[in-house]
DSSP file (Angstrom, degrees, kcal/mol; ACC not computed):
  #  RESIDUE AA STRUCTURE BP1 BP2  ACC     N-H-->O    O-->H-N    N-H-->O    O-->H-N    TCO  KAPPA ALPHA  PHI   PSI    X-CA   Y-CA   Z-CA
    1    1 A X              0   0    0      0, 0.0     2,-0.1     0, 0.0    29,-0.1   0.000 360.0 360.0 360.0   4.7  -43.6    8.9    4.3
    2    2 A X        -     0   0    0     27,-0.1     2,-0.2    24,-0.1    24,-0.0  -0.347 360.0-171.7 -61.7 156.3  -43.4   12.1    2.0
    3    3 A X        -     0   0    0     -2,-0.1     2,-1.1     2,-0.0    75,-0.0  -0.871  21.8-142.8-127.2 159.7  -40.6   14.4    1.5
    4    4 A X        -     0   0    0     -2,-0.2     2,-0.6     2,-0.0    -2,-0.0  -0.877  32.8-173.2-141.3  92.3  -40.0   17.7   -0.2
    5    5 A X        -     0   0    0     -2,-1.1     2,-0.2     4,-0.0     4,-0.2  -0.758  19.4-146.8-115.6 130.9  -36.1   17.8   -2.1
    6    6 A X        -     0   0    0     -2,-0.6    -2,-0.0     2,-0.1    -1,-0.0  -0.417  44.2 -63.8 -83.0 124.6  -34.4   20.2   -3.6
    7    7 A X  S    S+     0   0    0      1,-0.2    -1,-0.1    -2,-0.2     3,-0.1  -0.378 106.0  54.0 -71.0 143.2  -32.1   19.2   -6.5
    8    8 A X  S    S+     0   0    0     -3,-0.0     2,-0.3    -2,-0.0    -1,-0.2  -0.046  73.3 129.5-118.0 125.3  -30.0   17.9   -7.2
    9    9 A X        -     0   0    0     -4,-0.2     2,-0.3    -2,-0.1    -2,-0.0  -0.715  42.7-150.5-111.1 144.7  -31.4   14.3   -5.6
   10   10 A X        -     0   0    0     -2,-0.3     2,-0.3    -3,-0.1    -3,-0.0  -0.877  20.9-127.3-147.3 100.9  -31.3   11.6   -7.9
   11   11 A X        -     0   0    0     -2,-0.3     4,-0.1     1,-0.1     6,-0.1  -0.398  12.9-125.5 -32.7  96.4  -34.2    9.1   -7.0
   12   12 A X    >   -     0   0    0     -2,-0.3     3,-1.4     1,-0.2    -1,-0.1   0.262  39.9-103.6 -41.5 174.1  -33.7    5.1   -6.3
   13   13 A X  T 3  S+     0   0    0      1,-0.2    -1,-0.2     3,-0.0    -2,-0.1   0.902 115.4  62.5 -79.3 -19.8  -35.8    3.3   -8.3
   14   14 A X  T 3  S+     0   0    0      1,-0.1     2,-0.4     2,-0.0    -1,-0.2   0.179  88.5  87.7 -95.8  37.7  -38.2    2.5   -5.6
   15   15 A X  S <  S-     0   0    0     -3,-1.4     2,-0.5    -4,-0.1    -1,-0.1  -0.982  71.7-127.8-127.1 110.6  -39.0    5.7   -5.0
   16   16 A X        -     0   0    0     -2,-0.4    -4,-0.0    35,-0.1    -2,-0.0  -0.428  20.8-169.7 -37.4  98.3  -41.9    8.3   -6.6
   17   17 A X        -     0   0    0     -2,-0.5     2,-0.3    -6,-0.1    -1,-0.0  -0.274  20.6-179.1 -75.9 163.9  -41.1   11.5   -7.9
   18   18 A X    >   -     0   0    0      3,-0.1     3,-0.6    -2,-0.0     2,-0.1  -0.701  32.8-151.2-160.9 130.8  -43.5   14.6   -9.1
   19   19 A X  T 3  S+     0   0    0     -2,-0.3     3,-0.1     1,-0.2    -2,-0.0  -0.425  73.3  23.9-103.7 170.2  -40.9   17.1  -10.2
   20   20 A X  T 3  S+     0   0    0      1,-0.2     2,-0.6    -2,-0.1    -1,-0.2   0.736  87.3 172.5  44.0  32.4  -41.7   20.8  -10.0
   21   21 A X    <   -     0   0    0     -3,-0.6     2,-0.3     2,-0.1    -1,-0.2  -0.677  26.9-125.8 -84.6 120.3  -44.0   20.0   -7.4
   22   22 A X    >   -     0   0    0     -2,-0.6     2,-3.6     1,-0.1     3,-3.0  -0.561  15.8-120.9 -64.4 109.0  -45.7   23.0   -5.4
   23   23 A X  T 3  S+     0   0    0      1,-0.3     4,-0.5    -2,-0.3    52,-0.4   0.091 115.1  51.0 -50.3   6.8  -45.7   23.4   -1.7
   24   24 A X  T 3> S+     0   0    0     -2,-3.6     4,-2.7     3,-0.1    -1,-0.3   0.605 107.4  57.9-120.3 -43.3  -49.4   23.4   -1.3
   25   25 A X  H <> S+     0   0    0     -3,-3.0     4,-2.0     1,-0.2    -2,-0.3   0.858 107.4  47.5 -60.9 -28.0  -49.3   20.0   -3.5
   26   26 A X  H  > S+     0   0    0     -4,-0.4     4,-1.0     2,-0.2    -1,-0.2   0.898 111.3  52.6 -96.1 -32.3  -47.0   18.5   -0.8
   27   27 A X  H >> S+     0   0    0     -4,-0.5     3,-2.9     2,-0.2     4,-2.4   0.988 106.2  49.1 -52.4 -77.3  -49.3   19.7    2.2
   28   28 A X  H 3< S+     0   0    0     -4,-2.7     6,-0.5     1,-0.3     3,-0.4   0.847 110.1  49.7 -38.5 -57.4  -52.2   18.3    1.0
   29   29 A X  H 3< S+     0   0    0     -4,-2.0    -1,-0.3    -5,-0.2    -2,-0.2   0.707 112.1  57.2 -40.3 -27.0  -50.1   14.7    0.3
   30   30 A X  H << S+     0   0    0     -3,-2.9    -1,-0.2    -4,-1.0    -2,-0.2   0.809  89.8 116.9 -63.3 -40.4  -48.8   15.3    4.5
   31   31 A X  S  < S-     0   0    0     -4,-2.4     4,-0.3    -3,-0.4    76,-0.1   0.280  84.1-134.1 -59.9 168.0  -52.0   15.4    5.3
   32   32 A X  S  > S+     0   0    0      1,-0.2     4,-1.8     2,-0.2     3,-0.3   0.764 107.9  68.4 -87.2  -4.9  -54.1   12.9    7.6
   33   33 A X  H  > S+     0   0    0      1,-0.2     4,-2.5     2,-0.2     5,-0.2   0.912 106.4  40.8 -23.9 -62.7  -56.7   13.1    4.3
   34   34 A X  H  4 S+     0   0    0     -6,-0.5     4,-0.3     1,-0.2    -1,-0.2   0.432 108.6  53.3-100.4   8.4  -54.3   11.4    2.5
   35   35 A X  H  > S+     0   0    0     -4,-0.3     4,-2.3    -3,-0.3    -1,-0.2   0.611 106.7  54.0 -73.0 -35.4  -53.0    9.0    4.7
   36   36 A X  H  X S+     0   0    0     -4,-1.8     4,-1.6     2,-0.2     5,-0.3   0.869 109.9  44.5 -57.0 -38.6  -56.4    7.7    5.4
   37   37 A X  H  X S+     0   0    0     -4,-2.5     4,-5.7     2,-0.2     5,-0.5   0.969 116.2  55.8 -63.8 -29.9  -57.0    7.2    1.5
   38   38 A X  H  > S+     0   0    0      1,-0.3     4,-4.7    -4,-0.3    -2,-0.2   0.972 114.8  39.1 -49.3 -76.6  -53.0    5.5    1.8
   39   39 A X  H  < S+     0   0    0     -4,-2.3    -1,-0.3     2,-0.2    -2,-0.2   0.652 123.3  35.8 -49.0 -27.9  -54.3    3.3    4.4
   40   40 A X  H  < S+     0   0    0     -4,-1.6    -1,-0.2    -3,-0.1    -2,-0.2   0.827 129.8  35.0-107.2 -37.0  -57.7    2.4    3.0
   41   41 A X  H  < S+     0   0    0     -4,-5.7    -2,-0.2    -5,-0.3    -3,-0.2   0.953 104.8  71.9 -40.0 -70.2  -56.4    2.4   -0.8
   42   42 A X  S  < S-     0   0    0     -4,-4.7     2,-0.2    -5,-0.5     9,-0.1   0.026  72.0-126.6 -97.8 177.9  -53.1    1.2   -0.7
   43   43 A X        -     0   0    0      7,-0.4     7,-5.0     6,-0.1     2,-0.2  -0.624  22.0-129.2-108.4-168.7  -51.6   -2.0   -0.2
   44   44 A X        -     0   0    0      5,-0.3     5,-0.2    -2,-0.2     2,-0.1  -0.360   3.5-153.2 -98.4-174.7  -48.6   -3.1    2.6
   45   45 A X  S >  S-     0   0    0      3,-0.2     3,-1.0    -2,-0.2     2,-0.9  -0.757  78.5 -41.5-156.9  89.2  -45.6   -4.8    2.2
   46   46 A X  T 3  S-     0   0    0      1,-0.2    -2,-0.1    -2,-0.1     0, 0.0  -0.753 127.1 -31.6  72.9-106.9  -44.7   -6.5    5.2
   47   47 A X  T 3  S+     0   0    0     -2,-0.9    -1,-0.2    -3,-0.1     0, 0.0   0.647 120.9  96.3 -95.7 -43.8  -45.7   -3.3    7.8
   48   48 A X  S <  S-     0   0    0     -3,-1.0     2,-0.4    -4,-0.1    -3,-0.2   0.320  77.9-123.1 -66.6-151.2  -44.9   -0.4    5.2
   49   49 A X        -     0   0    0     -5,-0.2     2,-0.4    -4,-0.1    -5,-0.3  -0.910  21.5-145.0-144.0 138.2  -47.5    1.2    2.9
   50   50 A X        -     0   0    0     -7,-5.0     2,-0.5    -2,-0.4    -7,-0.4  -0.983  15.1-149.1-111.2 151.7  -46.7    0.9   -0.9
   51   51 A X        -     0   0    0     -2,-0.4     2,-0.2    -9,-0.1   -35,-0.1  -0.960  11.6-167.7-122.1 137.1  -47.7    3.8   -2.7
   52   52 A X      > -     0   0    0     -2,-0.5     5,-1.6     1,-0.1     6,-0.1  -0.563  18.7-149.9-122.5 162.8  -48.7    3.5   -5.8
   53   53 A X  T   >S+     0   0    0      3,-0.2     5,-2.6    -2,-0.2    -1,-0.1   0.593 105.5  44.1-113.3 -14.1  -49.3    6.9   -8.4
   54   54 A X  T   5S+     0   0    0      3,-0.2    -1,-0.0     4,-0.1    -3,-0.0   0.856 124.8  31.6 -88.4 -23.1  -52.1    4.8  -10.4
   55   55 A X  T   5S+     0   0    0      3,-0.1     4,-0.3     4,-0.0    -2,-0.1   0.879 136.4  17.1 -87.5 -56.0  -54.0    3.3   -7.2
   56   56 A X  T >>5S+     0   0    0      2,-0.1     4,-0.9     3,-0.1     3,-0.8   0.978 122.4  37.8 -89.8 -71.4  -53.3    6.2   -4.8
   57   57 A X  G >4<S+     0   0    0     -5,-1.6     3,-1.3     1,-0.3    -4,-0.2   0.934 117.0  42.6 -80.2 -25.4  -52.3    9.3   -6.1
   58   58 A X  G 34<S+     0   0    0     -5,-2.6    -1,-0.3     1,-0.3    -2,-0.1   0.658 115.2  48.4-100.9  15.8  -54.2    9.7   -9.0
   59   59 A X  G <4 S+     0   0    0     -3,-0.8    -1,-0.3    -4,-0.3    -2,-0.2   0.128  83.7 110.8 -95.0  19.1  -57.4    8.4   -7.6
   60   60 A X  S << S-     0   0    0     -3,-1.3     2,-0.4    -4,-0.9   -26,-0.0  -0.804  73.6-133.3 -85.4 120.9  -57.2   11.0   -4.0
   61   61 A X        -     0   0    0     71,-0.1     2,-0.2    -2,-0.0    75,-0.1  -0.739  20.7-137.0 -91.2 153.7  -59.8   13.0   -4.9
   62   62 A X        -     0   0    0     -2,-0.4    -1,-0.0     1,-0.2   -34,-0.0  -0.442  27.0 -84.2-105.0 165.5  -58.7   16.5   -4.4
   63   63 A X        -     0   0    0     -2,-0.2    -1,-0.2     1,-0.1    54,-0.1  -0.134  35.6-134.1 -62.4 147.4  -60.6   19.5   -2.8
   64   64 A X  S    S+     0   0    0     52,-0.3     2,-0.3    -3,-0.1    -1,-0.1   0.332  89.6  56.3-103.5  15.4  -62.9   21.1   -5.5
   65   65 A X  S    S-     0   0    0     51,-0.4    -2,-0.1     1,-0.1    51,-0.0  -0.912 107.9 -76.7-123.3-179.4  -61.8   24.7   -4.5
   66   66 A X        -     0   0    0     -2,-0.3    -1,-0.1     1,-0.1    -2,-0.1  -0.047  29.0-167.7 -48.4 148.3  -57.8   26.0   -4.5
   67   67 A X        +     0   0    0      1,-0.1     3,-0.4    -4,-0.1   -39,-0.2  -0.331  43.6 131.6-148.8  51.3  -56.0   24.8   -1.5
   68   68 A X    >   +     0   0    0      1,-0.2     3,-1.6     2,-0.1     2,-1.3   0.976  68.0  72.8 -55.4 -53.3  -52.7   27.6   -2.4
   69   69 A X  T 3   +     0   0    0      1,-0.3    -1,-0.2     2,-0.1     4,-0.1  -0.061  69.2  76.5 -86.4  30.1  -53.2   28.3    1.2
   70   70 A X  T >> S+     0   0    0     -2,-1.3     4,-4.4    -3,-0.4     3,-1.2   0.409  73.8  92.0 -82.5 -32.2  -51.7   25.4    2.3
   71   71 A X  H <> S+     0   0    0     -3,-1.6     4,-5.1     1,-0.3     5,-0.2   0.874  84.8  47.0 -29.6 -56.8  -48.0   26.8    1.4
   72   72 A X  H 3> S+     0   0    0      1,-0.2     4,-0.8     2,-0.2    -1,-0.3   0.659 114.3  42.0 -95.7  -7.9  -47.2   28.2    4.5
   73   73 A X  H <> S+     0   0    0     -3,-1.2     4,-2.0     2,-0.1    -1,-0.2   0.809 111.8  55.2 -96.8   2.5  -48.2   25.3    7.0
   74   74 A X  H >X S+     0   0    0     -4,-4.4     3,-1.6     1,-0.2     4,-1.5   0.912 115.2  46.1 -55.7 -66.8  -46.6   22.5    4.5
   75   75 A X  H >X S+     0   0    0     -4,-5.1     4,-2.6   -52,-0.4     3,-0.9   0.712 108.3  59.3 -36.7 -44.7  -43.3   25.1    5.1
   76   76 A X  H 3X S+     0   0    0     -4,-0.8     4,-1.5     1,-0.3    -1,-0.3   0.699 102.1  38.8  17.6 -84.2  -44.1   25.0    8.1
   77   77 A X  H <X S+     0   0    0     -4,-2.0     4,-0.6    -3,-1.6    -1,-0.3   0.527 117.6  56.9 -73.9 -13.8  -43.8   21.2    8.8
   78   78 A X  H XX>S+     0   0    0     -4,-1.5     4,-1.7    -3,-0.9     3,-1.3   0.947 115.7  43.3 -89.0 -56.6  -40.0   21.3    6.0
   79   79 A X  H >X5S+     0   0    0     -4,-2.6     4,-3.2     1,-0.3     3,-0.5   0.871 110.5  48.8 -71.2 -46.0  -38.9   23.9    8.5
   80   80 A X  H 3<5S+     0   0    0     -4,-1.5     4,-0.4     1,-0.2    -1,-0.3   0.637 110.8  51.8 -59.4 -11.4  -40.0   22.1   11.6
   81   81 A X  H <X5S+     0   0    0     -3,-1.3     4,-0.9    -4,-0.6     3,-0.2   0.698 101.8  63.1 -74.8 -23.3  -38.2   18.7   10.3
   82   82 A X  H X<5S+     0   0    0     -4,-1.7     3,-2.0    -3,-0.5    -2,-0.2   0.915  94.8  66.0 -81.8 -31.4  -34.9   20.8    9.7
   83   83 A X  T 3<<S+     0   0    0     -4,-3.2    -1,-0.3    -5,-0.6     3,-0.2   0.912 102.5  37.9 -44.1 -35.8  -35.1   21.2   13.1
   84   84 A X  T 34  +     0   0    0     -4,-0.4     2,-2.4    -3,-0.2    -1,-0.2   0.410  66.9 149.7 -92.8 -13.1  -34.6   17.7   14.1
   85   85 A X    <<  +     0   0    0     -3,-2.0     2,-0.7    -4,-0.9    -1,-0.2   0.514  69.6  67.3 -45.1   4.2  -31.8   16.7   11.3
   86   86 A X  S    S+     0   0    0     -2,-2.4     2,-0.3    -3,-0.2    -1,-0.2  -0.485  96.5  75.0 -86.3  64.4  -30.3   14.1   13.9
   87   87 A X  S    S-     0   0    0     -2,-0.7     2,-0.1    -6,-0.1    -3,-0.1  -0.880  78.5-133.1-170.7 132.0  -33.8   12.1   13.3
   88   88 A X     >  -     0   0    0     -2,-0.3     4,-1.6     1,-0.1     5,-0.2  -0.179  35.8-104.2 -79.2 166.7  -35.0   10.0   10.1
   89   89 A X  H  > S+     0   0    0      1,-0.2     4,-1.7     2,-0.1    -1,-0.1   0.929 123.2  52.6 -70.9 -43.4  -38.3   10.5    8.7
   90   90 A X  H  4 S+     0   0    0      1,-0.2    -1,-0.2     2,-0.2     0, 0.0   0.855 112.8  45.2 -67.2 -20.0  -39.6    7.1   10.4
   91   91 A X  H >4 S+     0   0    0      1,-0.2     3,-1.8     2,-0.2    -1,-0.2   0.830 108.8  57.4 -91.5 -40.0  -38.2    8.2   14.1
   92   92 A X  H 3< S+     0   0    0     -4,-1.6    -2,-0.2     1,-0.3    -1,-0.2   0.900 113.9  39.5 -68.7  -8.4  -39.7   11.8   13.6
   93   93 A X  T 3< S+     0   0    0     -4,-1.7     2,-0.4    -5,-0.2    -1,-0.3   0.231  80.3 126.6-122.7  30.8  -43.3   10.1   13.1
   94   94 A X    <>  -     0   0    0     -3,-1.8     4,-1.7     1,-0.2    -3,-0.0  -0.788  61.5-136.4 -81.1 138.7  -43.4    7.4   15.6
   95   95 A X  T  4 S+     0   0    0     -2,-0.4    -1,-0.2     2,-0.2     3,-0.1   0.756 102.1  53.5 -39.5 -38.8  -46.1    7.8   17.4
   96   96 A X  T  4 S+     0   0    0      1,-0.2    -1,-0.1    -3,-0.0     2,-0.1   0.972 130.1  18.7-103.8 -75.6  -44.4    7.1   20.8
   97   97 A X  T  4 S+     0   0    0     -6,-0.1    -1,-0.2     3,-0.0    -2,-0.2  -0.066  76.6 137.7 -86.9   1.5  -41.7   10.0   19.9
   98   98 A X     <  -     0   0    0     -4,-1.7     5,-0.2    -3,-0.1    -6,-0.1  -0.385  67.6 -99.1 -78.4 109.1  -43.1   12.2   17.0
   99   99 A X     >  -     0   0    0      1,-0.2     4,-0.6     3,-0.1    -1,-0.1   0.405  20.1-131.6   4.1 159.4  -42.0   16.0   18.2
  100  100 A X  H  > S+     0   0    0      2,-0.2     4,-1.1     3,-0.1    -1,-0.2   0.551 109.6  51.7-115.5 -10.9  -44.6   17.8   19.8
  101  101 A X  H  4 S+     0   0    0      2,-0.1   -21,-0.1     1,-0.1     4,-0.1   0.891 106.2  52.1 -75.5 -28.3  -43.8   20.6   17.6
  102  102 A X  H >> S+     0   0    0      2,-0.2     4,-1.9     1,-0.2     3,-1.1   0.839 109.7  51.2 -64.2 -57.4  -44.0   18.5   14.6
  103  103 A X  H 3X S+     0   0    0     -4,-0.6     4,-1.0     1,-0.3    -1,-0.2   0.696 107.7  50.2 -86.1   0.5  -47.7   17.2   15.5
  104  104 A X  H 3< S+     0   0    0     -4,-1.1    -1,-0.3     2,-0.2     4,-0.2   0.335 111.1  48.3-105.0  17.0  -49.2   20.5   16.1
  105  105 A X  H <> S+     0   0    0     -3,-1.1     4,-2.6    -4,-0.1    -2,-0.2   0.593 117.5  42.3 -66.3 -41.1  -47.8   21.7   12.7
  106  106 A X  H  X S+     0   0    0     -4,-1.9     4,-2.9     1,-0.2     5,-0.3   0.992 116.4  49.7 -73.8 -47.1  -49.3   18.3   11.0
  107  107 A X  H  X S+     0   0    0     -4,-1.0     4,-3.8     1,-0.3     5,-0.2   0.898 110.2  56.1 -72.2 -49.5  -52.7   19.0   13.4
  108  108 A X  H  > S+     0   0    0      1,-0.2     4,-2.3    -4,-0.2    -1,-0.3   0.946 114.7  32.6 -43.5 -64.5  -52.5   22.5   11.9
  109  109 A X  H  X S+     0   0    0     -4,-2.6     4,-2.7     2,-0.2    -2,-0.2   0.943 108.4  60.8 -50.0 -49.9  -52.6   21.3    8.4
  110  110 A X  H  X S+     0   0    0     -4,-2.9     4,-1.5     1,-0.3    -2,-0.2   0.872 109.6  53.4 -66.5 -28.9  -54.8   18.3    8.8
  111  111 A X  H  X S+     0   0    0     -4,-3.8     4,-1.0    -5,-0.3    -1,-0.3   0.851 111.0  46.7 -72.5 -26.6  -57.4   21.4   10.1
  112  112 A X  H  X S+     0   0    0     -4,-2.3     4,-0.6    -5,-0.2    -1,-0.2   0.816 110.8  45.5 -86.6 -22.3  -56.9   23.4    7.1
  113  113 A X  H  < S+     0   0    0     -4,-2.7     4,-0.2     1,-0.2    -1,-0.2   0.787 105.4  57.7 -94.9  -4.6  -57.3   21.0    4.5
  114  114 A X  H >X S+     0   0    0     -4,-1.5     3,-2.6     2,-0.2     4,-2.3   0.848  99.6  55.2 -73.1 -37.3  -60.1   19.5    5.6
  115  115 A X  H 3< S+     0   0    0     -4,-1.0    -1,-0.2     1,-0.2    -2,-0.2   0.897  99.4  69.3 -64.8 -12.2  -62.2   22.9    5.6
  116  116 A X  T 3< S+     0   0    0     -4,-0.6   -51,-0.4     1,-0.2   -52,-0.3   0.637 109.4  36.7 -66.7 -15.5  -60.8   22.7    1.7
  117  117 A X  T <4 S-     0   0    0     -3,-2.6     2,-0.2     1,-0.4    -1,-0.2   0.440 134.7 -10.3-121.3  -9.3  -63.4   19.7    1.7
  118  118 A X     <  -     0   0    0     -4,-2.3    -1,-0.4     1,-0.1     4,-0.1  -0.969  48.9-129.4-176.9 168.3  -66.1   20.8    3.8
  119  119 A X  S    S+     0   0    0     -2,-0.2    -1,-0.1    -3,-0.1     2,-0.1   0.891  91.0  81.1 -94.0 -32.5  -67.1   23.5    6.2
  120  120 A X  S    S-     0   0    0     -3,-0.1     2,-0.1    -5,-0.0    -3,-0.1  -0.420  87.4-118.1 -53.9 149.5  -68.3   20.8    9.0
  121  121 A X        -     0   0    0      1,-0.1     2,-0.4    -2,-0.1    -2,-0.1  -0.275  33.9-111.5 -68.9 145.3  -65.3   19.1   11.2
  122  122 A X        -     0   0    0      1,-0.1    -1,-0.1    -2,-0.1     3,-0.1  -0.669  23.8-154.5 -77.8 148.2  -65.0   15.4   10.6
  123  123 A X        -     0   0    0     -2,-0.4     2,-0.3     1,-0.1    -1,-0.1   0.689  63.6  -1.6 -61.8 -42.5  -65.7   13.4   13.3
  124  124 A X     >  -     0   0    0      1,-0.2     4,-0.9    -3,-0.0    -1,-0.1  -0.826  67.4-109.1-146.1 167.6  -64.2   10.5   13.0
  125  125 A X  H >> S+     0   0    0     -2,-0.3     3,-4.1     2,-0.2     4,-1.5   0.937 118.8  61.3 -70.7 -55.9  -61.6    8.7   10.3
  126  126 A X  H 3> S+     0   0    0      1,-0.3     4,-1.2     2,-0.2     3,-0.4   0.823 110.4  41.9 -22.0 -68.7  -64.8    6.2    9.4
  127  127 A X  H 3> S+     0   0    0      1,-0.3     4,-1.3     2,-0.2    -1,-0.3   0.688 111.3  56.0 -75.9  -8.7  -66.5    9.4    8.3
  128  128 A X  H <X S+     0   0    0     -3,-4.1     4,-1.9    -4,-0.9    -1,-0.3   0.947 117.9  32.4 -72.8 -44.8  -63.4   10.8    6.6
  129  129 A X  H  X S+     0   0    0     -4,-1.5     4,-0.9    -3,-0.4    -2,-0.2   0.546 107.1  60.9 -95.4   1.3  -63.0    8.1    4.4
  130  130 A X  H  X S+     0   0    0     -4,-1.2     4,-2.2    -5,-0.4    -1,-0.3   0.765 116.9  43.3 -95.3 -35.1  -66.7    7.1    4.0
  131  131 A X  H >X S+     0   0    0     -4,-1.3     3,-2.6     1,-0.3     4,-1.2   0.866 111.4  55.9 -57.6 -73.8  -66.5   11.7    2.2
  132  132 A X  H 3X S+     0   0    0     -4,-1.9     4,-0.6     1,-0.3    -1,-0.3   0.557 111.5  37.8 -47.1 -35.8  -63.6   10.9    0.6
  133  133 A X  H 3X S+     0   0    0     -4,-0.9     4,-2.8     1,-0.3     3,-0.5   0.763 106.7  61.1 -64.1 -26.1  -65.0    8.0   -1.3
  134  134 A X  H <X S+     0   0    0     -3,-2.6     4,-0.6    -4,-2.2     3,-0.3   0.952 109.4  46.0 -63.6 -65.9  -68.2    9.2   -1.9
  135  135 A X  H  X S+     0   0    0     -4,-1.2     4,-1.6     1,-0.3    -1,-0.3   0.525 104.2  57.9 -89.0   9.6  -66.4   11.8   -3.8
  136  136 A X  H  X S+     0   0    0     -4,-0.6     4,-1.4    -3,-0.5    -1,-0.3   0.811 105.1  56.9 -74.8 -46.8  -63.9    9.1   -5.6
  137  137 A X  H  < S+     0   0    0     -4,-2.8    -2,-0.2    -3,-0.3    -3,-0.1   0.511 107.2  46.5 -71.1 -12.2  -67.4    7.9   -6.8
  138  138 A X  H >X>S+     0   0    0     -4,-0.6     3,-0.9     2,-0.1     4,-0.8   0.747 111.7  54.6 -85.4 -73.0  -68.1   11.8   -8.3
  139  139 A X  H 3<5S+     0   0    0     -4,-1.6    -2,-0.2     1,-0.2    -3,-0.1   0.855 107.2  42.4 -15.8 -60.5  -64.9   11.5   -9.7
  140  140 A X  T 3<5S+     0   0    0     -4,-1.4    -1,-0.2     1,-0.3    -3,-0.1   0.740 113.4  55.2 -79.1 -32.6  -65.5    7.9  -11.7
  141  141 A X  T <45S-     0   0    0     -3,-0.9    -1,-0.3     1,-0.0    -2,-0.2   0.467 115.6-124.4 -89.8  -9.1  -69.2    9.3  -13.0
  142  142 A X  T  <5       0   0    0     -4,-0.8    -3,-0.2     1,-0.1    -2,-0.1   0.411 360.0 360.0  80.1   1.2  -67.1   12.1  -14.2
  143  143 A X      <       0   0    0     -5,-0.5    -4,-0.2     0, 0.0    -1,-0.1   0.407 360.0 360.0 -23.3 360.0  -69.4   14.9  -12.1
């Protein structure tokens, strides 16, 4: 439910901005990291996700090393979207139709930022979201 726009866009009101925002920042936000925290965080509205910058983004706790190197597959995934421009953001990520080039860019990603949080492979979502809290909970003790 992200997007990356170049101005000049001029935002509805029900929309979040973070201006001057860095390509590495927008990967890490693509990611399935931060969809899980969306999904376990945030609340719905009807089906859809609301995303909130006080609930969601500024508690996702973020990798404790540099995650620059993110750049090139967030471009990656902007470049594979321009492919598609007869397609909405919600048609390019249904499950049942999502490119296949488009989920092995996101698959790409989701593998690199997660080694930004550990060197072991998750297993499972359960264990994704059980780290990430654990380290919301290092966050809050101010570690």
């Amino acid at each position: 439910p992200i997007g990356y726009l170049e101005p000049p866009c001029i935002p509805g009101d029900a929309i979040l901005i973070i201006e001057n925002t860095p390509m590495e920042l927008f990967g890490l936000l693509t990611s399935k990291m931060h969809m899980i925290w969306i999904k376990t965080i945030g609340g719905k509205l009807e089906t859809r996700y609301r995303y909130s910058k006080g609930v969601i983004y500024n508690t996702f706790p973020l990798p404790d090393t540099n995650y620059d190197g993110l750049k090139s597959y967030a471009q990656k995934i902007l470049d594979i979207r321009e492919n598609h421009t007869d397609s909405t953001l919600a048609n390019l990520y249904d499950p049942d139709t999502m490119p296949s080039d488009l989920m092995k860019a996101h698959l790409k990603l989701d593998f690199a930022v997660e080694k930004l949080y550990r060197k072991k492979p998750f297993e499972s979502d359960q264990e994704r979201i059980e780290f990430l809290l654990s380290k919301y909970g290092e966050m809050i003790e101010g570690k």
